[in-house]
Each structure stands twice: as structure tokens, then as C-alpha cells.
C-alpha positions in Angstrom: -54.8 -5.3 -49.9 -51.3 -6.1 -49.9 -48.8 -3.8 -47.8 -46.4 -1.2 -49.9 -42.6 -2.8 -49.4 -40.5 -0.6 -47.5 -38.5 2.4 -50.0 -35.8 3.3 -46.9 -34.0 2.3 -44.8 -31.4 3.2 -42.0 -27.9 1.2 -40.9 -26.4 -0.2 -38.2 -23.1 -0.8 -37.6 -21.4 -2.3 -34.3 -18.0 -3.2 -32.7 -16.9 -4.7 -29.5 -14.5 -2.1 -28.0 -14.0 1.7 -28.4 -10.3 1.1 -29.4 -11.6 -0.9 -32.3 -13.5 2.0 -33.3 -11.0 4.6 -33.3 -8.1 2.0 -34.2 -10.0 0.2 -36.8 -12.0 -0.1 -40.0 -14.3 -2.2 -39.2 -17.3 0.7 -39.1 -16.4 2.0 -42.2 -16.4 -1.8 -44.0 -19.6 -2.6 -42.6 -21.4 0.4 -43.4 -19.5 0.2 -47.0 -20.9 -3.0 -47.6 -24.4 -2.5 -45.9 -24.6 0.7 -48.5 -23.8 -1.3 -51.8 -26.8 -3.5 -50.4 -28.9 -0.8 -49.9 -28.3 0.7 -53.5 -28.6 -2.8 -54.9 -32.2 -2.8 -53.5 -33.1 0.2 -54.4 -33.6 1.7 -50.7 -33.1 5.5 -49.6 -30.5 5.1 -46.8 -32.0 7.9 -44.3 -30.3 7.5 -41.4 -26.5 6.1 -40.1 -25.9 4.3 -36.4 -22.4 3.1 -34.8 -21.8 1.1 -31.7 -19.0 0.7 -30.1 -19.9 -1.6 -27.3 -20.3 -5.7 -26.4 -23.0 -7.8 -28.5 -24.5 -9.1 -25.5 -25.8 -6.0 -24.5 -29.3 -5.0 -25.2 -28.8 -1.1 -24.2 -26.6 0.7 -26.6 -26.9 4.6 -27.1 -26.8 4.1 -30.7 -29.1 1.2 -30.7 -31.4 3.5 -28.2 -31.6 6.3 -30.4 -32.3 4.0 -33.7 -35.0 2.9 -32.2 -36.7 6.1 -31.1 -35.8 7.3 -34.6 -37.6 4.4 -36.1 -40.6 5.0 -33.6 -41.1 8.5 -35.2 -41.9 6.9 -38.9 -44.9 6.5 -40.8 -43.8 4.2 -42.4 -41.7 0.6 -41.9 -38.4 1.0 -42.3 -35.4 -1.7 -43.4 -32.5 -1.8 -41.1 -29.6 -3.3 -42.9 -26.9 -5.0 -40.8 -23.7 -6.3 -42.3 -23.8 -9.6 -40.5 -26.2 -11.2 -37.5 -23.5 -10.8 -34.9 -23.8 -7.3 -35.7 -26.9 -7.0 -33.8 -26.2 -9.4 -31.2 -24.0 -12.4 -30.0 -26.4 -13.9 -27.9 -29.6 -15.8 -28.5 -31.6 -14.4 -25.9 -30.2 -10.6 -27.2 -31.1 -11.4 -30.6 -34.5 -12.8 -29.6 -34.7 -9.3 -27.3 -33.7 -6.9 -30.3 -35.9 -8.3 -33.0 -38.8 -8.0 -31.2 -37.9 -4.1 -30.2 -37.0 -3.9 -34.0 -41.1 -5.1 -35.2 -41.9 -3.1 -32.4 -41.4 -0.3 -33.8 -42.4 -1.7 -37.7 -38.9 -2.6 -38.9 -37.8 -5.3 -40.8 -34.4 -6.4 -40.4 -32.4 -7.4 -43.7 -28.8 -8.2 -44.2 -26.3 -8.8 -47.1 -25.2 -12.1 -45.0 -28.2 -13.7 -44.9 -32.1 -13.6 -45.7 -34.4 -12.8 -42.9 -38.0 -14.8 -43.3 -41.2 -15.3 -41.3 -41.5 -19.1 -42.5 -40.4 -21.7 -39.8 -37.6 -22.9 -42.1 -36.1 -19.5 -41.8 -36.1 -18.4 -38.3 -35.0 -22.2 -37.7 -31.7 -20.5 -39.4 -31.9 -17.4 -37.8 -31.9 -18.1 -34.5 -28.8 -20.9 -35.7 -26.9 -18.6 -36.8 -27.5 -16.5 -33.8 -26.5 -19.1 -31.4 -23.1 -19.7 -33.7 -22.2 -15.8 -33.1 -22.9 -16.4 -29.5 -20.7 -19.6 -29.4 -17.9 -17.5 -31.3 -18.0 -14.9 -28.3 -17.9 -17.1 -25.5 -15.0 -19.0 -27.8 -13.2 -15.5 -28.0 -14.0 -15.6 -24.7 -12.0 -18.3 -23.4 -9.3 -18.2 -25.9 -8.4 -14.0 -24.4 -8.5 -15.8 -20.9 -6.7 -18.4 -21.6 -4.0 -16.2 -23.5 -4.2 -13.6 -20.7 -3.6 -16.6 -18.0 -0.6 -18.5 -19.7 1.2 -14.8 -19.4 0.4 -13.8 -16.2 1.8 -16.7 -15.3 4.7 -16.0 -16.9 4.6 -12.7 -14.9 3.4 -10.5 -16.9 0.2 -7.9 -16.1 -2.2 -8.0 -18.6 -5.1 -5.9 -16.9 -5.6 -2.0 -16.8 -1.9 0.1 -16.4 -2.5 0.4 -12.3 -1.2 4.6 -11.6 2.4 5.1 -11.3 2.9 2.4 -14.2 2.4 2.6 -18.1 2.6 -0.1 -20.9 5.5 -0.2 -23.0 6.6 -2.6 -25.7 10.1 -3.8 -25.1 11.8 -6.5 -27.6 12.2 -9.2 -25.1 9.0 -9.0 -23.2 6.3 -7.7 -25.3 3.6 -5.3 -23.4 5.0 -4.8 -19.5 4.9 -2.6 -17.2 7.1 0.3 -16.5 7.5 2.6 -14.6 6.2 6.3 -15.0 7.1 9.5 -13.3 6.6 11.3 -11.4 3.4 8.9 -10.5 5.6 5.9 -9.5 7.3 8.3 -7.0 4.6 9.4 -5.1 2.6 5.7 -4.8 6.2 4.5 -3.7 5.8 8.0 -1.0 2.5 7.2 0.3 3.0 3.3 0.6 6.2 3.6 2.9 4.8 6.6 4.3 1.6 4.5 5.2 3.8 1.7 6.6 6.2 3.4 8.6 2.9 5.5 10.4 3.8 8.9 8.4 -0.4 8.3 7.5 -2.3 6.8 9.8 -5.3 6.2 7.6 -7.1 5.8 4.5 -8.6 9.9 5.1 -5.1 11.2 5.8 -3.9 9.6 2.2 -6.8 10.6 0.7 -5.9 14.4 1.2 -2.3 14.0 0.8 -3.6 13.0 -2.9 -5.7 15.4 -3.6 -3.2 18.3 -2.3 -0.6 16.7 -4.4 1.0 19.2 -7.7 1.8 15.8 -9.2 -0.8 13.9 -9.0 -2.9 13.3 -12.0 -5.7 16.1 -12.1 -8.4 13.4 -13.6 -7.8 11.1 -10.4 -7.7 14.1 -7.8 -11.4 14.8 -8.9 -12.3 11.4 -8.4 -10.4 9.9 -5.5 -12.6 8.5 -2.6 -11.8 6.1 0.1 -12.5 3.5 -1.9 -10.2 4.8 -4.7 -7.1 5.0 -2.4 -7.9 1.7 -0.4 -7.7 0.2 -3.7 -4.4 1.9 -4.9 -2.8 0.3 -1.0 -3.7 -3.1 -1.7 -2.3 -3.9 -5.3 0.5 -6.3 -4.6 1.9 -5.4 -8.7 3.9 -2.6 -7.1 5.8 -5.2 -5.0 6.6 -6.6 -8.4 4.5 -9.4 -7.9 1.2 -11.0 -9.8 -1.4 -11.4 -7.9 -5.0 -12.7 -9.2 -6.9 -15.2 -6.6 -10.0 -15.8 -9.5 -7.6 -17.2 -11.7 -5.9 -19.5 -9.0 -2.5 -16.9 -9.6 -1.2 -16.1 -6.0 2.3 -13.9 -5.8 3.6 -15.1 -8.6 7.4 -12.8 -9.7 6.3 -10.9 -11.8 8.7 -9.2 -14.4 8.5 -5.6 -14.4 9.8 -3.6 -11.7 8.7 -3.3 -8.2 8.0 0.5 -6.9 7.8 -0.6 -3.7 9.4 -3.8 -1.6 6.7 -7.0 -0.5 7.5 -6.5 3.3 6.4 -3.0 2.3 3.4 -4.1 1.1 2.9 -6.6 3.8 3.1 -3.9 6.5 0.2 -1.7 4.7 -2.1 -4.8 4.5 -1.4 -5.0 8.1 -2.0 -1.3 9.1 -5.3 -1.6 7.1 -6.5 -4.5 8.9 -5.7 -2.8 12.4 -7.2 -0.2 14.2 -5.5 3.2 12.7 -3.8 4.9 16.3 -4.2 8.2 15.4 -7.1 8.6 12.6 -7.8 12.3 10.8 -10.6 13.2 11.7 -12.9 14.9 9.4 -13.1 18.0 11.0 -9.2 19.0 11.7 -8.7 21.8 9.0 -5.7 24.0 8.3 -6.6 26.4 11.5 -5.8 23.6 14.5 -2.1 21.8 13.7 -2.2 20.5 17.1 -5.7 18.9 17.4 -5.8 15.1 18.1 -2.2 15.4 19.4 -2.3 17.2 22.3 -4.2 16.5 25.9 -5.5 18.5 28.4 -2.8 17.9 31.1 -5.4 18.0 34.0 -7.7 15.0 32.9 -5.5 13.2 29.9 -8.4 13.6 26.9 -7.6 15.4 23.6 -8.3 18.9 23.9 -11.0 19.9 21.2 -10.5 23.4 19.3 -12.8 26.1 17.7 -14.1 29.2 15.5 -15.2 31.6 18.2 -17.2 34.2 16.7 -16.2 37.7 18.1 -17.8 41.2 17.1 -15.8 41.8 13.1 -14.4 37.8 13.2 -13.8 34.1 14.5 -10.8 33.7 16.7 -9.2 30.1 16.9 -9.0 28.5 20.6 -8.3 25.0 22.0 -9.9 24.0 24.9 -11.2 20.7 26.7 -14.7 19.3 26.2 -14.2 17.0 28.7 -17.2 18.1 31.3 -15.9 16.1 34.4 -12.6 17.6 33.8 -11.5 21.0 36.1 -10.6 22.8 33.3 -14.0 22.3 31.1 -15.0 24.4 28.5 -11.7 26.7 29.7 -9.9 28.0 26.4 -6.5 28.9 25.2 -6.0 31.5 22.5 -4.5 29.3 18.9 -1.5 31.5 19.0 -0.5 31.0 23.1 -0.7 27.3 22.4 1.3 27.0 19.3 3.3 29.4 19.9 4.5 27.8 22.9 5.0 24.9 21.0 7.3 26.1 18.7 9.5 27.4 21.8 9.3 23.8 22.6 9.8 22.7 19.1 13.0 24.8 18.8 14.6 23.1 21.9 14.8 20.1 19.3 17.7 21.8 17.3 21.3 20.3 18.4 24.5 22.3 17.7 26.6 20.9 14.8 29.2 19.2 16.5 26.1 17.0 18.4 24.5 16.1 15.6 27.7 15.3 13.7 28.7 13.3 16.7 24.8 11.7 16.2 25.5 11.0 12.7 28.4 9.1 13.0 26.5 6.6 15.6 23.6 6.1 13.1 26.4 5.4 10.6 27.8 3.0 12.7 24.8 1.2 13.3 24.3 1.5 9.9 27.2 -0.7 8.9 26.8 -3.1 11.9 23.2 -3.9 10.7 24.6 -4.4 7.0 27.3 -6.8 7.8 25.0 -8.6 10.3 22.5 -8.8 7.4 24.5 -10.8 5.6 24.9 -13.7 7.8 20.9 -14.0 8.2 20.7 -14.9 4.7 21.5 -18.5 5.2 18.8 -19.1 7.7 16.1 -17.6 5.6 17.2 -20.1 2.8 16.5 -22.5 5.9 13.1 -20.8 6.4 12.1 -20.4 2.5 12.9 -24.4 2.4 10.0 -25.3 5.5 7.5 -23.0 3.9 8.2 -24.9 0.7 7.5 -28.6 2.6 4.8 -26.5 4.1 2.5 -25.8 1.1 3.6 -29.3 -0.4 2.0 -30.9 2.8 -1.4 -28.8 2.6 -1.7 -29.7 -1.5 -1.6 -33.1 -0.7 -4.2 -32.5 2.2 -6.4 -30.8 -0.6 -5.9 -33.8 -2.5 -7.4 -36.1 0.0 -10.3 -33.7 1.6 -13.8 -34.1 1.1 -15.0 -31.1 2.8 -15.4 -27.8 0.9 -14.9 -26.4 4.4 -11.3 -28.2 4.8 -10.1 -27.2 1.1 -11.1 -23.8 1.4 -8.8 -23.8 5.2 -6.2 -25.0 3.5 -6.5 -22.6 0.0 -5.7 -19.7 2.2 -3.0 -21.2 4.1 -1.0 -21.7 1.0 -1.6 -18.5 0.0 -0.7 -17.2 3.1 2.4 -19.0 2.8 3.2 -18.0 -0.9 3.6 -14.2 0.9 5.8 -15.0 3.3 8.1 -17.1 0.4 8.0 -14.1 -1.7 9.1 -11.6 1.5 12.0 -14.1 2.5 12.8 -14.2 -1.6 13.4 -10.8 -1.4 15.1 -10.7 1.6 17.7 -13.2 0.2 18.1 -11.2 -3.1 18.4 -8.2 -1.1 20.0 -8.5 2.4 23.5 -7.2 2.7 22.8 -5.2 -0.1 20.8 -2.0 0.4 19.5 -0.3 -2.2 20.7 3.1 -1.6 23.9 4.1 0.5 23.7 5.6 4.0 23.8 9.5 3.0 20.9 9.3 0.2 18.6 7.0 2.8 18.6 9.4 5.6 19.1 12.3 4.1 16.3 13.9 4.8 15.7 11.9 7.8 18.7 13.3 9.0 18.0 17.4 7.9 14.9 17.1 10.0 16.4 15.4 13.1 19.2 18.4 12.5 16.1 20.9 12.9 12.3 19.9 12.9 11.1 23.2 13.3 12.2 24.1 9.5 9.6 21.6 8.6 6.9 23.1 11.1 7.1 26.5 9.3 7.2 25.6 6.0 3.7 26.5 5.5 2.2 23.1 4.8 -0.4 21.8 7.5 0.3 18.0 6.5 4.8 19.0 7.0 3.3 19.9 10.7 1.4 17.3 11.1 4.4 15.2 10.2 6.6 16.6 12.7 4.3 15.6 15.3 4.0 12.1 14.3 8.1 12.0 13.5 9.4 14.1 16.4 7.0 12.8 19.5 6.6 9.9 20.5 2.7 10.3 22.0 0.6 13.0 22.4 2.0 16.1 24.3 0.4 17.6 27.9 -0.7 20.8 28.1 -2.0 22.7 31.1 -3.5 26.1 30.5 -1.4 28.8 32.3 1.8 26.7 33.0 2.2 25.1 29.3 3.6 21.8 28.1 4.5 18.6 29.9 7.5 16.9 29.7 7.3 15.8 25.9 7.8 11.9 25.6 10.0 12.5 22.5 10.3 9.6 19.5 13.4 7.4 19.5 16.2 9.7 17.7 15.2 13.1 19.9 15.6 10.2 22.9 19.2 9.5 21.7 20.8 12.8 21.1 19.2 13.7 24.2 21.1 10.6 25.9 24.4 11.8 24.1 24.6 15.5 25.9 24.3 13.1 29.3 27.2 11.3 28.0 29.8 13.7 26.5 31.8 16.5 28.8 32.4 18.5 25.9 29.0 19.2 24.1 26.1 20.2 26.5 24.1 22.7 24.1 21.1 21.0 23.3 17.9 22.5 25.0 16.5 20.1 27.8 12.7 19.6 25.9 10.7 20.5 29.2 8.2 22.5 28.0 7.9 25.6 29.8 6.5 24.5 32.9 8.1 26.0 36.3 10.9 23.2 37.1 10.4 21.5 40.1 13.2 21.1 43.1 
């Protein structure tokens, strides 16, 4: 008895990309054209499926639920495709969906071309296959090669990196450009990162996610990983940078957020040992842990929740059991409070810090002016490195030892760095980017008084003033109080100009409050 022919059928329509689906036609063509087919045999379209995904994948969600619909019938079903690369664009794909298709008792028919069970025709079918695989792996290479030739012209042709957006601009095409407020804050936590404002991943992590700026879809997603990988893209030097396609620190042509030697100093903090890491259990209640020690054994003074009758009271104490004063605590608000008396011994009188500012300024200039005579012996510099990475290509040339070639792979790319910091030292020395007053502007506001910055109500502002106004971790001892604080190199100096000037001796010597001894 010979089987009834199939009366319905359903369609199936892919493309590559989501962007061609919402950009394009191409859905609406194929499903046009797999409809006339359908009326012209007769068959009851029942049911409608669009990809929008790669044909060399075998899991689709449309595909998925085609085929759990087509399980469900009782009888076989036609599934009309617009062209063979429709369903796939790779033999073993092809191969893999056709049998999930009889699986489930369809029969696969196309406008394109006939599908048969004689050797003659699957001969075709799996030819034709193997041409829409070779057409994809052509597309392939042709988008590389494309996307190759203009990175090496310096342009960025991956995913918009935060901080940057695409824009079309008549004499580059697509580049990158910068978008605010986004480029602002990277350019923050990169020279805040280098200059030891953050001392690691953790601490830039929360700086993120406690930013009103920062993009509310990354905040909910930003790990460790997410902000290791936002500290080591060299495109915000302004540089292309792509080791799997043989591009190292090539100029790139849109503009740099942040300088190389910037850069350079981050890859280097992330290599080394971070000297004061956050630790994951300092919360808003203890500014001072990790930065202050117990003054009778040296070790970081630990802190607490104590729980009284109605509440939990904060305290630092040591933890240190061979220490005197183990397990001895000091109430939050004795301890910080004390350091605020300390903190406000930091606030020089006006004509001090004028006096201060006009000896920064000075050194200002003198660095600028000396500045420009280095540039002549970086040109001297940039030239070696040049003979330098010449002499290893031709020792690539000659080697026979993947071990050799590798060696001398990375020092030329170690060398391409350093000719792309001295480039921008010789483009840039003499010339700062920014005068004097907008520099250290607020560099200078907090040296004129840190303790503004303590109270502004923001636990990562007081941590900063710990990190910016001391230069290592204070000494406490319960009962007497701070240490002399080893202050950070600008407290140092104004200190050193009351010792040096008749006429203005108002600035508070930074003791502590420990009884002064004869």
C-alpha cells in the first residue's frame, strides 16, 4: 500500500546574525518565496520558524522547537527551505539535521532544488552542501582578511570596548570615538590604578559598581574577570593591538583615553604583588582597617561587630595572640576620632601653602624645560630598538627551533612597547597636555586640606586619603594614640618649609597625640 503524500507543511527560514534580522529582508524574502512554493504544491503551511544564528550550528532555538513541533504530528510533514544553506553551511551539519528532520518523519523540499532518495540525488545534495560550506569558510576569510588589512591601518574593527562608541566620520569610515561620561571614568580608574589610588582588581571592582555613571547593564555584571579585562586593552593607549593576527602596537587612529606608559604601568601593577589589597571583608563601618598597626607588636589591627544588649558596637583591636595587647579593643569612635585630630594637623595656613604652591610651580617649569632637551636622546633610544627588532627578524629567519622563534616573537614584541612609549614621549615631551593649575588642581585642594575629603561621606574618599596623605600604615597604641605618622612626600615638604621660613610657623607638628617625650 502506497503511503498518503504529505498535505502540510511548516517553514524555515535562517540568517547568520541578529542585526541581519532586524536590519534586513532577508526573512521576509525567504519565507515569501518558500510560501509561493508551498501554494504551488498545494500544501497547508501550518507552522512558521526564524533563525537568526550561524549555519554551522546544529542547536538553534527555532530549529529546536521545529522539531519538537514536528515530533507532535501524526502525520509527515514537508519542511520547505528557501535554499540548502538555509539549513546548514556545513556537510557534517547538513548530514546532522537531515537525519533529526526523518527522525521525526519530515521530508525536506526546497524551491532551489529537488531533494531524492536515489544515489544520483544525494550525490547532489551533499555537493551542494559542501559548496555552501566552502562559501562560508570563503566569507570567512575574505571578513578576516578585510578586517586585517584595516587594523593594520589602525583602525579597530572588533566590539566598541566601554568608554568608546563607533562613529562614521568622512575620512576614516567606522572608528572609534570617544564617549562620555564612560571614557572619563576608564581614563579615572587606569591612572588611578597606576599611580596606587587602587591597589587591586577588588578595589576597582567596587569603585565600579558604586559609580552614578557607570553603565547600569555592566554594574550588574562586573566580576574580576570583567575589570581585569577592561585594565589590559592597550586601544585606550590609542594603539592596535591583536597577537592572533601577528598585529602588535600598531598607532592606531582614533584617540587615546589614556597615555601607553599609563598603560604600561597597569600591566605592571597587575603582574606584581598588590601592597595593600582590599580585602573582602573591610565594609563601610572600619575606614581604618588594613592601614593601621597595633603599635605594640607592628601587625594590622583587625576590627569588629560586637554584639551588646539592643545593638553591635564597632571596635578595633589586635588579633595578634603573642602580642601584649591581644584581644584588647578600642571603641570605632576613640580611634577615628583621634585620627581626624591627627588628620586636621594636615591643614597649612594660606600663606604656607601659597608659599608650597609656588615651589611645585617652579618645579613644574624646571621639569618642562628639562623635558625638552631629553627628546633627542629618546630619538637616539627609539633608533637602537629599531636595529634591535631588525637583528631578532633576521634571527627568526635563520632558526630552526620552535623554541628559539617563539624567544625571539616576544622579544620583538616587547620591543614594539617600549617604541611606542618613547613615540609618545617624543610627540609629547615639553608639551604637557594640560597647564599647571588644571593638573593639580585637585591635587592641590586636597594637600590645602585632606580632612574635607575624609568627611565627605564616601568610604572609598577616606580610604583615599590614607593612601594619598601617608606614606605607610599609621601606629597606634591603645590609651596613648598614634605614632609619629610617616607622612607621603608633599605632607613631608610643607612640613620641611615651616623648618625653613622665620615668618610662617602655623602648621600643626603631625605627632599624634602621644605624650611628647624630653
Amino acid at each position: 500500500m502506497t503511503a498518503k503524500p504529505p498535505t502540510k507543511a511548516v517553514i524555515y527560514c535562517r540568517v547568520s546574525t541578529t542585526r541581519q534580522a532586524t536590519e534586513g529582508h532577508g526573512l521576509d524574502s525567504q519565507e515569501t518565496r518558500c510560501r509561493m512554493f508551498a501554494e504551488a504544491n498545494k500544501f497547508e503551511v501550518i507552522g512558521v520558524y526564524h533563525d537568526d544564528a550561524s549555519g554551522s550550528l546544529i542547536k538553534r532555538p527555532a530549529m529546536t522547537d521545529m522539531l519538537k513541533f514536528l515530533s507532535r504530528q501524526k502525520e509527515s510533514v514537508v519542511v520547505i527551505i528557501d535554499d540548502i544553506s538555509r539549513l546548514a553551511r556545513s556537510i557534517e551539519t547538513h548530514i546532522t539535521l537531515r537525519a533529526k528532520l526523518a527522525g521525526v518523519g519530515a521530508v525536506l523540499a526546497s524551491p532551489s532544488i529537488k531533494f531524492g532518495q536515489d544515489s544520483d540525488s544525494q550525490f547532489f545534495e551533499h555537493l551542494m552542501a559542501i559548496v555552501a560550506e566552502h562559501g562560508r569558510n570563503k566569507n570567512g576569510e575574505q571578513v578576516k582578511s578585510r578586517m586585517l588589512a584595516r587594523m593594520m591601518n589602525g583602525y579597530w574593527t572588533f566590539n566598541c570596548p566601554t568608554g568608546y562608541e563607533f562613529k562614521k566620520l568622512p575620512e576614516h569610515g567606522k572608528i572609534l570615538v570617544k564617549q562620555e561620561p564612560h571614557a572619563s571614568t576608564v581614563k579615572e580608574v587606569y591612572e588611578g590604578f597606576a599611580a596606587g589610588r587602587f591597589t587591586s582588581i577588588i578595589e576597582v571592582l567596587r569603585f565600579l559598581q558604586n559609580h552614578p555613571t557607570w553603565p547600569t547593564r555592566l554594574k550588574s555584571a562586573i566580576t574580576s574577570e570583567s575589570v581585569k579585562d577592561l585594565l589590559t586593552r592597550p586601544h585606550y593607549a590609542g594603539v592596535i593591538h591583536y597577537p592572533n593576527w601577528g598585529l602588535n602596537y600598531i598607532k592606531g587612529k582614533h584617540e587615546p583615553i589614556i597615555s601607553f606608559e599609563v598603560f604600561q604601568a597597569v600591566q605592571d601593577r597587575l603582574k606584581a604583588k598588590a601592597q595593600a589589597p582590599a580585602r573582602a571583608n573591610i565594609s563601610d563601618h572600619f575606614a581604618l582597617r588594613g592601614f593601621v598597626d597595633c603599635g605594640c607588636c607592628g601587625k594590622p589591627m583587625s576590627s569588629c561587630l560586637s554584639k551588646g544588649r539592643y545593638d553591635y558596637y564597632p571596635y578595633y583591636l589586635c588579633h595578634n595572640k603573642a602580642c601584649e595587647a591581644y584581644g584588647k579593643s578600642v571603641r570605632k569612635e576613640v580611634i577615628e576620632g583621634e585620627f581626624e585630630e591627627l588628620l586636621q594637623t594636615l591643614h597649612p595656613t594660606k600663606p604656607l601653602f601659597d608659599l608650597a604652591a609656588e615651589v611645585f610651580k617652579d618645579v613644574w617649569n624646571s621639569r618642562v624645560k628639562q623635558a625638552k632637551s631629553h627628546i633627542q636622546h629618546f630619538e637616539t633610544e627609539l633608533k637602537k630598538l629599531h636595529d634591535k627588532a631588525e637583528m631578532f627578524l633576521e634571527r627568526i629567519v635563520e632558526a630552526d627551533s620552535e623554541i628559539l622563534i617563539k624567544t625571539y616573537e616576544d622579544k620583538i614584541k616587547s620591543i614594539e612597547a617600549e617604541k611606542v612609549i618613547l613615540r609618545e614621549k617624543i610627540a609629547n615631551h615639553g608639551r604637557p597636555q594640560r597647564s599647571f593649575d588644571e593638573t593639580f588642581r585637585t591635587a592641590m585642594e586636597f594637600l590645602q586640606n585632606p580632612y574635607k575629603l575624609w568627611v565627605s561621606g564616601l568610604f572609598s574618599d577616606k580610604r583615599a586619603v590614607l593612601k594619598l596623605a601617608f606614606a605607610s600604615n599609621l601606629s597606634y597604641v591603645r590609651n596613648e594614640g598614634f605614632r609619629t605618622a610617616n607622612l607621603a612626600t608633599p605632607f613631608k615638604f610643607i612640613k620641611d618649609l615651616v623648618g625653613k621660613t622665620t615668618e610662617i610657623k602655623e602648621m600643626v607638628e603631625p605627632r599624634g597625640v602621644e605624650p611628647l617625650t624630653s
